[in-house]
TIGU-528871 format. One record per residue (C-alpha): y, z, x; residue in three letters. Coordinates in steps of 0.001 Angstrom, whole numbers, padded with zeros to 6 digits, always signed. Each point is the difference from the previous one (the first is absolute). Layout:
<nodes>
YZXAla;...
</nodes>
This chain:
<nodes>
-012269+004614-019612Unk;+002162-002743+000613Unk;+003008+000442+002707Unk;+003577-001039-001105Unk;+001849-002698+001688Unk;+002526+001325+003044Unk;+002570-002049+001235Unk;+001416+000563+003783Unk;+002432-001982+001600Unk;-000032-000457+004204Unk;+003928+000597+001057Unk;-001229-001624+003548Unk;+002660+001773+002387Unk;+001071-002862+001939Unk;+003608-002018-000180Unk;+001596+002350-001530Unk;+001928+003365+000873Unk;-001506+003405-000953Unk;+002745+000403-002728Unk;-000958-003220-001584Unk;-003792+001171-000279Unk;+001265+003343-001238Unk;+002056-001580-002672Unk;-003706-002303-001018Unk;-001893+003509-000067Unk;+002263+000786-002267Unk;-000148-002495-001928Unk;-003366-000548-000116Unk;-000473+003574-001381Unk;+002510-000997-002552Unk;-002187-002758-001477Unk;-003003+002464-001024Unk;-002596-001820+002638Unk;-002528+002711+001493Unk;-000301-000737+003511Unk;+002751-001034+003034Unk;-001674-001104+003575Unk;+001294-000748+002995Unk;-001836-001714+002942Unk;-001320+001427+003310Unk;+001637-002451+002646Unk;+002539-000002+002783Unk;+001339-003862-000358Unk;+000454-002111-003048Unk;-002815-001855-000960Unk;+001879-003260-001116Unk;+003509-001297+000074Unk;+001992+001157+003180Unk;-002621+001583+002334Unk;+002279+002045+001567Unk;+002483+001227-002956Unk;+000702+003478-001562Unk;-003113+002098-000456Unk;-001037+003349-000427Unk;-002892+002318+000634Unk;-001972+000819-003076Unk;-001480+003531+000372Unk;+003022+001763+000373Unk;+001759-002049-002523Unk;-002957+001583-002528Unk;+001766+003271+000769Unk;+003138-001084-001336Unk;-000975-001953-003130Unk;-002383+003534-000720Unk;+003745+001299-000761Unk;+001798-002772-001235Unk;-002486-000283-003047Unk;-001277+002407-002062Unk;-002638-001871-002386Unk;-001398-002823+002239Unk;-002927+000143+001719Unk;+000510-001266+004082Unk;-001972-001805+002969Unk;-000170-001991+002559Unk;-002190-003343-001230Unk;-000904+000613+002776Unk;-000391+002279+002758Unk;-001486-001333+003318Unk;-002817+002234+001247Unk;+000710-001134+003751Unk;+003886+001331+000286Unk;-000896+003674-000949Unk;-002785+003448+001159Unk;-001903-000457-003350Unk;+000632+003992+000335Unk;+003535-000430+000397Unk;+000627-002314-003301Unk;-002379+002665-001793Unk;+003026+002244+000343Unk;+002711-002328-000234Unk;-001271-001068-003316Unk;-000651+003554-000647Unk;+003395+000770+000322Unk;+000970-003810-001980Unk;-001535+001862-002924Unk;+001458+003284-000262Unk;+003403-001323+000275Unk;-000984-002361-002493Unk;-001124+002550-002302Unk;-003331-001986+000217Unk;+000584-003416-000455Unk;-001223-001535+002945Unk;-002623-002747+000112Unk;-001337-000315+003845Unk;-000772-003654+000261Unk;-001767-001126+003228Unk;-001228-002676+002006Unk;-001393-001560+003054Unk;+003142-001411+001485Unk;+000031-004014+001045Unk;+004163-000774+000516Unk;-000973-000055+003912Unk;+004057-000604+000877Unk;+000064+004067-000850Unk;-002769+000563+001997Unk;+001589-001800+002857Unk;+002899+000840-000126Unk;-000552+004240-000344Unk;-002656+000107+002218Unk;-003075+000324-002159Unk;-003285-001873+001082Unk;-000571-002832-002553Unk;-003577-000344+000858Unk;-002193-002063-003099Unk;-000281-000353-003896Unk;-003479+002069+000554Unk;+001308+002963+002449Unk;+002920+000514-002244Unk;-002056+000388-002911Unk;-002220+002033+002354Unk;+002554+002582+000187Unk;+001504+000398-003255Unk;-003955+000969-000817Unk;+000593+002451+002638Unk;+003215+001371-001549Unk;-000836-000063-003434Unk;-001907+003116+000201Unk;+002634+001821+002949Unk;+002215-000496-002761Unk;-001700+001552-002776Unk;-000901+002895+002139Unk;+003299+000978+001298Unk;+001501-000187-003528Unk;-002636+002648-001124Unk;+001323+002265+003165Unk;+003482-000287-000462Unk;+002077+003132-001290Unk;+001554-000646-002274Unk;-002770-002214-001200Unk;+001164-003356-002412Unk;+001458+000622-003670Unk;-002588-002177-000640Unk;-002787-002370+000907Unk;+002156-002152+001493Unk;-001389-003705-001423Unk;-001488-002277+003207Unk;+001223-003710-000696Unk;-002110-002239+002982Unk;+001284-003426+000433Unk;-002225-003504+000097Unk;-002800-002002-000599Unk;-002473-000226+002839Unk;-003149+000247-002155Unk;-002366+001388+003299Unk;+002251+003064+000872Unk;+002864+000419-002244Unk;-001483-000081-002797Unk;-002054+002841+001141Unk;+002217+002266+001114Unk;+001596-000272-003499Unk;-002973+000354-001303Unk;-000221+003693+001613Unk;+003240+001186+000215Unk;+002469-001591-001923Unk;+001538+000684-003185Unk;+002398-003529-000413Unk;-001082-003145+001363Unk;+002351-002877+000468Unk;-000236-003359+000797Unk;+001130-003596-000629Unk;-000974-002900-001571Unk;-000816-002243-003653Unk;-002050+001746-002439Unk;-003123-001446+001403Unk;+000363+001309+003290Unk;+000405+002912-000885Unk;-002438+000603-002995Unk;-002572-001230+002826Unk;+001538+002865+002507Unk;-000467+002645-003158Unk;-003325-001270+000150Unk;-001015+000727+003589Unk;+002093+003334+000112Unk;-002327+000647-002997Unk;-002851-000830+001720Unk;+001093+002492+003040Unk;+000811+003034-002565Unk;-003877-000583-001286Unk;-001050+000454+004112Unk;+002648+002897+000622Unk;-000961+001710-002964Unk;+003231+000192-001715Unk;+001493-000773-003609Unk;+001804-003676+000281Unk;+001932+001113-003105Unk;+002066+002292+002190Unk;+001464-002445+002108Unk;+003074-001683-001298Unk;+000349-003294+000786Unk;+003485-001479+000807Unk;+001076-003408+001003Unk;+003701-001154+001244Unk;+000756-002644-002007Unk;+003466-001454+002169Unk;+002506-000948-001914Unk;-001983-001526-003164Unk;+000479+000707-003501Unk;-002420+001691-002511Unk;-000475-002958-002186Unk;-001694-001798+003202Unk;-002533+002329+001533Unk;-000120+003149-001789Unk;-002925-000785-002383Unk;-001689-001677+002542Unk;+000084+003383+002313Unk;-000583+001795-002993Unk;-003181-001310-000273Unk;-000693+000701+003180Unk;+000330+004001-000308Unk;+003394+000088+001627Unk;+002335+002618-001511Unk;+002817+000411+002202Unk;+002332-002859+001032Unk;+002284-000255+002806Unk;+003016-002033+000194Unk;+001222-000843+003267Unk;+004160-000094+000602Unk;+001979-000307+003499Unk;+003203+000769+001209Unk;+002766-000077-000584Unk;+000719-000592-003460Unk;-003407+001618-001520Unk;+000107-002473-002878Unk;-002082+002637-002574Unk;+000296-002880-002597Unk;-004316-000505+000043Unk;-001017+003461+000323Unk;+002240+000590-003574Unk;-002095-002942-001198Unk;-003724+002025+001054Unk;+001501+003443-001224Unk;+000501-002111-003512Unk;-003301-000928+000462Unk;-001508+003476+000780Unk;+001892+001733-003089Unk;-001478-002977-002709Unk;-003354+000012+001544Unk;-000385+003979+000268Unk;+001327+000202-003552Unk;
</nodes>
């Protein structure tokens, strides 16, 4: 069965105040696209390093009650700034107020400024990725414990490319994977994550793929990621103006290629 194309937008919260991302939300659940991230960080990534920003986890709690129809993440979380027990619940809790709409998108971490600057050991690319394989399956067990357990099975998005030990871990635990890059690199990451499903035992057709596509239009990458498997697309918008001009463009696109 083929998936449909889903459009999601990344409303990254820096630059901007609070009321100017609540007004995007908004806004972005006005245009009809099915998915609204924020980021995990604790600085802006580009422009002024130290200007406006905001914390992304608790900012999840709002949106779950500004919106009613969107589905809402963090694109995404870093695995090194929270108890993997500890953002069990808090995305627990994410969904119920969300009436289940909450994708829980993780990561490794790299932005080592954070790690600096809150006090979190940066250590390397490989004992990061060491211990998001060590969380992965904290996580999953503390959301079976939890009372009240999840509306739902909340859907795991994991975050990157490294074909070794990323790929793997989506392999066995995720239900989204997202990364970056032209529609050759990324049919040839489909191919590898393939490759792991076949070792892990599990279905490749239940992993949704899903690429963030900046700020470019339809018309120039979509068929190419198409071909790929991708079938979700993620705009990417800062503050503070939120300029939802392209993700209007890829919600076009959605509508005349689902039918």
């Amino acid at each position: 069965m083929t998936r449909p194309v889903r459009i999601g937008i990344q409303l990254q919260p820096q630059h901007a105040t609070y009321q100017q991302l609540r007004d995007a939300v908004a806004r972005v659940e006005d245009t009809g696209a099915d998915v609204v991230y924020n980021w995990d960080h604790f600085y802006p990534l580009y422009g002024e390093p130290d200007g406006a920003h905001f914390e992304g986890w608790t900012m999840l709690g709002a949106w779950a009650e500004a919106t009613s129809r969107i589905e809402i993440g963090c694109l995404v979380t870093c695995n090194s700034y929270r108890n993997p027990e500890l953002l069990a619940d808090m995305a627990r809790t994410v969904d119920h107020i969300s009436d289940g709409r909450l994708i829980l998108g993780i990561g490794s971490g790299w932005f080592q400024r954070d790690y600096d600057e809150y006090g979190y050991e940066f250590g390397t690319v490989g004992s990061r990725l060491d211990a998001l394989a060590e969380s992965l399956p904290r996580i999953e067990s503390r959301l079976a414990k939890l009372n009240p357990a999840p509306t739902r099975h909340i859907p795991l998005l994991i975050g990157g490319g490294g074909e070794k030990k990323t790929l793997r871990l989506v392999a066995k635990h995720a239900d989204i994977w997202h990364g970056f890059g032209s529609g050759d690199e990324i049919a040839h990451k489909c191919k590898v994550l393939d490759g792991w499903c076949a070792e892990v035992g599990r279905d490749p057709a239940e992993i949704e793929r899903s690429a963030g596509v900046g700020e470019s239009s339809p018309k120039d990458v979509a068929d190419d990621l198409l071909a790929a498997g991708v079938t979700m697309f993620t705009v990417h918008r800062g503050g503070p103006d939120y300029d939802l001009g392209k993700l209007k463009e890829w919600v076009a696109f959605r509508d005349a290629h689902n039918g």
